[in-house]
N, C-alpha and C positions, 0 to 999 in steps of 0.2 A: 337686665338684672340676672343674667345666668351666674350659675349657682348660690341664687340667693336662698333656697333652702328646699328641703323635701315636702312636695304637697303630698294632702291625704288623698286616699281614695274616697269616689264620689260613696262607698258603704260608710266609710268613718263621719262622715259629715248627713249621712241617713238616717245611722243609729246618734248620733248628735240632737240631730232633731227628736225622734221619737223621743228619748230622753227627755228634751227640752217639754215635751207635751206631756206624755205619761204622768211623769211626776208631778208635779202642779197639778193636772187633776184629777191623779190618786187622792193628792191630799185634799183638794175640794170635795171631790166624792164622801172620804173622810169623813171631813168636816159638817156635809149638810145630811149625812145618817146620824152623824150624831147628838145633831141639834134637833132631829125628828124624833130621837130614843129620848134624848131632855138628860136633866142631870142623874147621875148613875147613883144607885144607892146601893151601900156597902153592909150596912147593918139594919137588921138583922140579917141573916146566913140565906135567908127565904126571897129579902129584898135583891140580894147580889144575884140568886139564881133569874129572878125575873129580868135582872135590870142585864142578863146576860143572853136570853134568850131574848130581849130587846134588840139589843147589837143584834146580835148572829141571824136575826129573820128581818136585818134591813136591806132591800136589796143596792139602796146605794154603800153600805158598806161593803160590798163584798166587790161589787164592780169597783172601789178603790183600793180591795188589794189588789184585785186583778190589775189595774192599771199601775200600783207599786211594782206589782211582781214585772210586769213588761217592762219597766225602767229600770228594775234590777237586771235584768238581762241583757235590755240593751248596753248599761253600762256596764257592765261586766267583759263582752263583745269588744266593744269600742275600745276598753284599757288593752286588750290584745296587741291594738295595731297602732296604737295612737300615746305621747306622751300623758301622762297623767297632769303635765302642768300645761298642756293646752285642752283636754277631757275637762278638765274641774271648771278653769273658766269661761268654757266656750258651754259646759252647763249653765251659766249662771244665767243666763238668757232666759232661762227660765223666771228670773223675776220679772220680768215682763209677762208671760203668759200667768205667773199667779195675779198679777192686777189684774188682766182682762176678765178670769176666770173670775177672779171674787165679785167683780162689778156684775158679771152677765149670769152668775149661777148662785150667788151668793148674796148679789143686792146691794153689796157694800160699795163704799163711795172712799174713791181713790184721789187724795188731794194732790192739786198741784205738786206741793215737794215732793210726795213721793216719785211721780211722773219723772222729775226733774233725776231724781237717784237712781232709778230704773236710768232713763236715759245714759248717765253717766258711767253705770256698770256696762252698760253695749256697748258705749266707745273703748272701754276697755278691754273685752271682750273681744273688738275690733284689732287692737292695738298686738294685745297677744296673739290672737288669728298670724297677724301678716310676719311674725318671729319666725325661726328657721328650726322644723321637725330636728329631733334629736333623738328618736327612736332607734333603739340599737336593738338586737336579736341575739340571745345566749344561745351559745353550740348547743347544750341540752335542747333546746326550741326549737334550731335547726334539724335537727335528729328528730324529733316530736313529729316537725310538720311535713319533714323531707326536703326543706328546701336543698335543691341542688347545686345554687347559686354560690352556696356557705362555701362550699371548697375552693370553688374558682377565687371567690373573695378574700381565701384567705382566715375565712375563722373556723 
């Protein structure tokens, strides 16, 4: 299958992963601070203050931005070098690590169907993996990064 299309480097597919983990449980981290804080109360002006110093002294919410902020970066990185239409759903594999995550950290019980849709997003996931990189670099980029290659190429 020569030139069936350009693969990633083994960093695109590193930061892919992180991605795939961080996120899912930033948002369980999220999720189990703020079921320890209980429901937020907005009124009076005195309940919002407490129900705020609630959040902000949980330590698993802060370890879930931190774990958002990591997947922010990661995918920030990854959009560098990599299509955006193989990033987005080669992220989605991530629904699979939010089921494991919510059964093992969360408690909650993952039915059959979902299983079943989880599965069905990886083979897609799959399917778009095996397409052919379309990643192109603007001269202003070349120039940015130095590439030297840009001349010889031709842009």
């Amino acid at each position: 299958m020569e030139g069936y299309g350009k693969r990633y480097p083994l960093r695109t597919y590193l930061l892919i992963a992180v991605m795939v983990v961080s996120g899912p449980l930033g948002n369980v981290l999220l999720s189990r601070g703020m079921k320890a804080v209980g429901e937020p109360a907005v009124w009076p002006v005195a309940a919002l203050g407490h129900t705020a110093v609630g959040i902000f002294s949980t330590p698993s919410i802060w370890m879930g931005i931190g774990s958002l902020l990591v997947f922010f970066v990661a995918n920030m990185l990854v959009l560098t070098e990599a299509d955006y239409s193989f990033v987005q759903p080669a992220g989605s594999l991530a629904f699979g690590v939010v089921a494991v995550l919510g059964m093992v950290m969360l408690g909650e019980h993952v039915s059959v169907l979902r299983w079943v849709g989880i599965a069905v997003i990886c083979l897609g996931v799959m399917v778009v993996g095996r397409g052919e990189a379309n990643t192109t670099v603007s001269k202003s980029a070349d120039r940015a990064t130095g590439n030297r290659n840009a001349k010889a190429e031709g842009r």
